[in-house]
N, C-alpha and C positions, 0 to 999 in steps of 0.2 A: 390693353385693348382685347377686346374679345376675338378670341380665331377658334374656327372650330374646322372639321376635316370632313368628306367622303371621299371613303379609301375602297373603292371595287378594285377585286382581282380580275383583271381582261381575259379571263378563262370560258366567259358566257354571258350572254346577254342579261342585262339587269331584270329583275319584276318587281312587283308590288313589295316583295319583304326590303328590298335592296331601300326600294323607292324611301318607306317608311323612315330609315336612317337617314338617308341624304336628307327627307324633308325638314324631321326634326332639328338636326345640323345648320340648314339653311337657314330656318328661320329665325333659331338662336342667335345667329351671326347678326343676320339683318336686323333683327329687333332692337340688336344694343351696336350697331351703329360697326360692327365690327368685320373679321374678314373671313370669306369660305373659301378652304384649299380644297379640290379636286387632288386627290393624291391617289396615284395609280401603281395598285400594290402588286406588280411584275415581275417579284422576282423568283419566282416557276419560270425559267425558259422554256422549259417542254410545255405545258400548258399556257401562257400568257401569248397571244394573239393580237395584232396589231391591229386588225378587222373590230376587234370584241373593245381596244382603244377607241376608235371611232365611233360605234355602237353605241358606248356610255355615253360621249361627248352629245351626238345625236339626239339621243334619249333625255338627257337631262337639257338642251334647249329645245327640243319640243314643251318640256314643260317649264319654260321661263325659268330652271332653278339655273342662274349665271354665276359661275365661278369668279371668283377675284385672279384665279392663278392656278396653272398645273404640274405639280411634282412627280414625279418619275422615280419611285424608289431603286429600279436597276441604273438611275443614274449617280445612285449612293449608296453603290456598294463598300468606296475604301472609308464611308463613315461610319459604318456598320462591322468593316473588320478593326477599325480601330478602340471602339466601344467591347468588341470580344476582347481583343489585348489589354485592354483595362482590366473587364473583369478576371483574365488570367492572373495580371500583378497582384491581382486584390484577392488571390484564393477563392473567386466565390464562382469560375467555370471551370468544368473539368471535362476529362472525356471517358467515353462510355462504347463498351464495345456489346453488350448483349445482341443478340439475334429477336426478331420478332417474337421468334416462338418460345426462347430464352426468357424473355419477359411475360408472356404469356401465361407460360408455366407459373414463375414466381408470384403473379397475379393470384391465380389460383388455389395456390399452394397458402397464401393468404389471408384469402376471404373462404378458406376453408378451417384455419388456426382466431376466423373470426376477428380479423386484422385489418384495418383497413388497404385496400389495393394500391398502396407507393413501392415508388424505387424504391431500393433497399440499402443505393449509393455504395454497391458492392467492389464499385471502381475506382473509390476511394481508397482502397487496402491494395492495388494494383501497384508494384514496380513497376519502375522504368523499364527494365528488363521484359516483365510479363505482359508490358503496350506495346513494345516494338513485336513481341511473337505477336500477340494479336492484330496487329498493324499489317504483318507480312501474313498473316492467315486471310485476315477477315479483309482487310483496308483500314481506311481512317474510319475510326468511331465517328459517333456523334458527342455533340458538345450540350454538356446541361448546366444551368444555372441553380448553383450550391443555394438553395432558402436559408432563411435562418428560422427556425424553427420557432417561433413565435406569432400571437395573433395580428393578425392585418385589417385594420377597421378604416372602414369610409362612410361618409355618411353620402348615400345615394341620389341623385336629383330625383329618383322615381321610386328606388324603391327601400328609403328611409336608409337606417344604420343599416350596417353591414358588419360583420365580425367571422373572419375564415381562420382556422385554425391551421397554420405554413406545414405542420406535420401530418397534416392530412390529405396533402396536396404534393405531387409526385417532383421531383427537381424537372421545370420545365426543359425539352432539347430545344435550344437556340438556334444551329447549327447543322442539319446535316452529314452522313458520310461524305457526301458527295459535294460538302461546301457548301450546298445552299443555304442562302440565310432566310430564315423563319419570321413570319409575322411578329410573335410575339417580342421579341429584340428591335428589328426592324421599324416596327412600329413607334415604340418607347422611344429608339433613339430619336426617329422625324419629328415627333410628337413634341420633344424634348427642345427640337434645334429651331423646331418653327414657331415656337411660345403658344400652341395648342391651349387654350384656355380652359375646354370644354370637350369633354367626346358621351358622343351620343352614342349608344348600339345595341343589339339585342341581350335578353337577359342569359342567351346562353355563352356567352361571355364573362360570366360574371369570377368565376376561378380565373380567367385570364387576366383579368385586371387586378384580382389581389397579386400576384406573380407580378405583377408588371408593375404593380406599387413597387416591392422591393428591389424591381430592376433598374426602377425611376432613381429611387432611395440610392443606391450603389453610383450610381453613375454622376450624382449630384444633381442633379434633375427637380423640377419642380412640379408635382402631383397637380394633372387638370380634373377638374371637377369632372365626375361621371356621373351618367346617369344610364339605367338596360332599361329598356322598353319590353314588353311583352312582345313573344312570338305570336305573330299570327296561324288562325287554324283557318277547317273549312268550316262553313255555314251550321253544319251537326257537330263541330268540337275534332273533326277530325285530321288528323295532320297534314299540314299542307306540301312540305318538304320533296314531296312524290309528283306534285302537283305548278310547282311554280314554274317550271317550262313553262309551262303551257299560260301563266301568267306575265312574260314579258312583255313591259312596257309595248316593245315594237307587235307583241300581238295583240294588245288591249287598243293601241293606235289603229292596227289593220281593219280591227273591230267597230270602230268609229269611236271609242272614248275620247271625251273632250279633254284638255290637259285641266281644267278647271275641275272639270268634274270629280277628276282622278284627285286632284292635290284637294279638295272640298273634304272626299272622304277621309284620305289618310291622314289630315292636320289635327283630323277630330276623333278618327276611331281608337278606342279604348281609353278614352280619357272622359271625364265627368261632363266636359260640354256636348248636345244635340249635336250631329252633322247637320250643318246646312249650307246648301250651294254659297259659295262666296264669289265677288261678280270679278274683283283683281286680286293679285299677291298680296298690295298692300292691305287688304280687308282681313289674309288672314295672318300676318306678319304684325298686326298688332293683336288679333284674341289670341296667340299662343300663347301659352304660359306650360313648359315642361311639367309642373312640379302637377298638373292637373289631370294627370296620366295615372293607372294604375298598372299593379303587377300581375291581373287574372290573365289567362291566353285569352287572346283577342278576337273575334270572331271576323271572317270578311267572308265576300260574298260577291264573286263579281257583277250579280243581276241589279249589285245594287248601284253600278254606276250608271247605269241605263235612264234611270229614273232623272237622275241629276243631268246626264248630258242633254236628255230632252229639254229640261227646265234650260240649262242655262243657253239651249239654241233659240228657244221661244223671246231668250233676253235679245237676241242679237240684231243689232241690222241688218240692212241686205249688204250693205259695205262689205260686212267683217267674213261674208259666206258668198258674197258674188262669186268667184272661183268656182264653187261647189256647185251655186245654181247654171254656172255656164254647162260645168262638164257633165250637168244632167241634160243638157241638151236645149233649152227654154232660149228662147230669143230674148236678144238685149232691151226692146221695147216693151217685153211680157214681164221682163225679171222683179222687177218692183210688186206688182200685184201679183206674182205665182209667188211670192218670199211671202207674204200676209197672209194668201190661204193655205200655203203649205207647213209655217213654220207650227201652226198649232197642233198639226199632224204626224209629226216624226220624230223617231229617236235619235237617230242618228243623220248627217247626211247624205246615206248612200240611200235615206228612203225617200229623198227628192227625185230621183229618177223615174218611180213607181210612179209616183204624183204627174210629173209630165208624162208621160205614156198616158194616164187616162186622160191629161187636158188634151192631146195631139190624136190620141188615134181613137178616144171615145173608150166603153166598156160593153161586153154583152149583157143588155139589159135585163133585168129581175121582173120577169113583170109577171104577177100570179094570176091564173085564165079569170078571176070575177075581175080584175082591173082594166085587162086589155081594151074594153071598150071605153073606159074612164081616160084612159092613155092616148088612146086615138084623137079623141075629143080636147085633150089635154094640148097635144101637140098641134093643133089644128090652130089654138089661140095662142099659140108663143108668138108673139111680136118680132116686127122684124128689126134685123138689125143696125146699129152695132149694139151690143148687150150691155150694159155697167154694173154699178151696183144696184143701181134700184130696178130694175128689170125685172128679178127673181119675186120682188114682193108683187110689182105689178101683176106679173102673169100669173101668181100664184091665187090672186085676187079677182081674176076676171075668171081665171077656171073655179072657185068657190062658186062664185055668182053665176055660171052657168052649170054646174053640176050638181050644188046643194054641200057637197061635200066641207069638210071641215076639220082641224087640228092633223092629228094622227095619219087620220085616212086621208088626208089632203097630201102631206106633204112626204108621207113615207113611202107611198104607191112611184111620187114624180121620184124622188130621190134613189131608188132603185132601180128607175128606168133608164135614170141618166148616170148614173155610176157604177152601177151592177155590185152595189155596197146595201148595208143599212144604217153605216155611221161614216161619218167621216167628218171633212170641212163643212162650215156653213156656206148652205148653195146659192147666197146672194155673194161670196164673193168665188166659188168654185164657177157659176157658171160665163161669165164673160169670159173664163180662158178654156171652155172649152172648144175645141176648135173644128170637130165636126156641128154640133150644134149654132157654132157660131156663122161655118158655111152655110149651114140651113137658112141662117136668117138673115 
């Protein structure tokens, strides 16, 4: 059966790059009938927040992506030391006492001899003797997993064959001084225990998974298919990384983005299909197809959800937004006819509020000095009340015929007077809610 993972660290609120993963993940599950783990990768005590737990949970049912099930990696932590004592028996982890700066230097000293920048596995040639002085000097090293020095090929969901050379590539640290256990072990082993079919995630991963191949390999483990997706940039190619605070889910919601809109774009960006607004999940859980994705950086844009969340509120009933039209203020007997002339006018719903304020308290009217008397006389023929829809043709018709006027100069001159706009809704159904005009009549 198909299982696939979104694995956030509860260190910060999720955004668009996060979202990207979870999506791709979700809908591979759903497409083939299969399961999506929530797995919440905590194990940073100092940084992992139980606030930033609920946050994701939040976040990903605002946008309908529902989990089958949620794992808790700090609640497998003796799985994960028992996967390190394996690889101890098996020679392939060892420990390592280098200082940042230690390694740093050796780095250097390297890509200076025109070598490439790996450990040098100098802990290898370490006594017994010379790790207990470093033990009582320094503390517990860290733990790295011994490669084998050979090439690691996969063939990529996204970004075709793959072939990494192991000697080019540093003995990954598993382990921490300080004990903590590392994504990359961590991972391998859940990935390993949960029958993980499928991992989706960014391409700057892609050295992490040859590493994790051979951790898979060691541990007797079965290799899930991968595929890296492209990093997303800004709108000019420029790095986003600086930027995605300010992209979290919970502030693109603040903002008014629709979850539709949001998952519209990212189902579709960098991949060979058009984005276009999809109206449910299952619309876009059947055009997925991974393999339709490329490796370019991906361009996003947040101005461009703006467009789609308008489209898909112009979709909507008043049902699915009564809520919205309530707390803009509009009476329960107006709500049905302010939802028809408002919804062709807003992006988002917080620009319903706008809308009532002009139906309820009127606008200061536009009216340029050759109109004012065309305006008078205008007003003088509004009929009286109550107003519908066909009111606005009548009156509009009986001031033609007593003024001469016509088209343009007809209806631009009323439409400024009564709106203090030059565009907006159509005023056969804007005017019945207006509501000083409607006192007048």
């Amino acid at each position: 059966m198909t299982t696939t993972r979104f694995a956030p660290s509860p260190t910060g609120y999720i955004h668009v790059g996060n979202l990207r993963t979870a999506l791709m993940n979700y809908l591979i599950a759903r497409k083939a009938g299969g399961t999506f783990i929530l797995r919440i990768d905590d194990t940073d005590p100092e940084r992992s927040k139980e606030e930033y737990v609920d946050a994701i949970k939040q976040d990903l049912e605002w946008l309908g992506l529902h989990w089958d099930r949620v794992e808790r990696q700090s609640d497998r932590l003796d799985r994960y030391a028992e996967a390190a004592d394996k690889l101890r028996e098996m020679g392939r982890f060892y420990e390592a006492f280098e200082t940042p700066t230690e390694l740093d230097l050796k780095r250097k000293k390297q890509l200076n001899m025109g070598k490439p920048p790996v450990y040098d596995r100098a802990a290898l040639n370490l006594s017994d003797a010379e790790k207990e002085a470093l033990r009582a000097e320094r503390g517990n090293g860290v733990w790295r997993f011994k490669l084998d020095h050979e090439r690691i090929e996969w063939n990529d969901g996204i970004l075709g064959d793959i072939s990494i050379d192991a000697a080019s590539v540093s003995d990954p640290v598993l382990i921490r001084g300080d004990g903590q256990v590392l994504y990359t072990i961590a991972s391998v082993v859940d990935d390993t225990e949960m029958g993980v079919t499928d991992v989706v995630r960014g391409s700057d991963h892609v050295t992490n998974t040859a590493t994790q191949i051979q951790i898979i390999e060691a541990l007797g483990g079965t290799c899930p298919r991968f595929a890296h997706h492209s990093l997303l940039t800004g709108p000019q190619g420029e790095a986003l990384s600086k930027r995605l605070g300010t992209l979290a889910l919970r502030d693109l919601r603040e903002q008014g983005v629709q979850p539709m809109a949001l998952l519209s774009l990212m189902a579709r960006l960098g991949s060979s299909d058009p984005v276009e607004l999809r109206s449910d999940m299952a619309e876009l859980i059947d055009g997925f197809d991974i393999g339709r994705f490329g490796a370019a950086p991906t361009k996003f844009d947040v101005q461009d959800l703006f467009p789609l969340t308008a489209k898909h509120l112009q979709s909507l009933p008043l049902a699915d937004v009564a809520d919205a039209v309530a707390d803009a203020g509009v009476p329960t007997e107006l709500a049905e006819p302010f939802w028809a002339m408002a919804r062709e006018n807003i992006t988002t719903l917080a620009d319903l509020k706008g809308w009532w304020e002009l139906c309820r308290d009127g606008a200061e009217p536009l009216i340029a000095d050759e109109d004012r008397e065309f305006i008078a006389e205008a007003v003088a023929l509004l009929p009286e009340g109550p107003f519908d829809g066909e009111t606005w043709g009548q009156w509009t018709s009986a001031v033609k015929e007593a003024t001469g006027r016509k088209g343009k100069g007809l209806f631009m001159p009323l439409r400024k007077a009564l709106t203090g706009m030059e565009r907006g809704p159509e005023m056969a159904a804007l005017l019945p809610l207006l509501q000083v005009i409607r006192a007048r009549g």
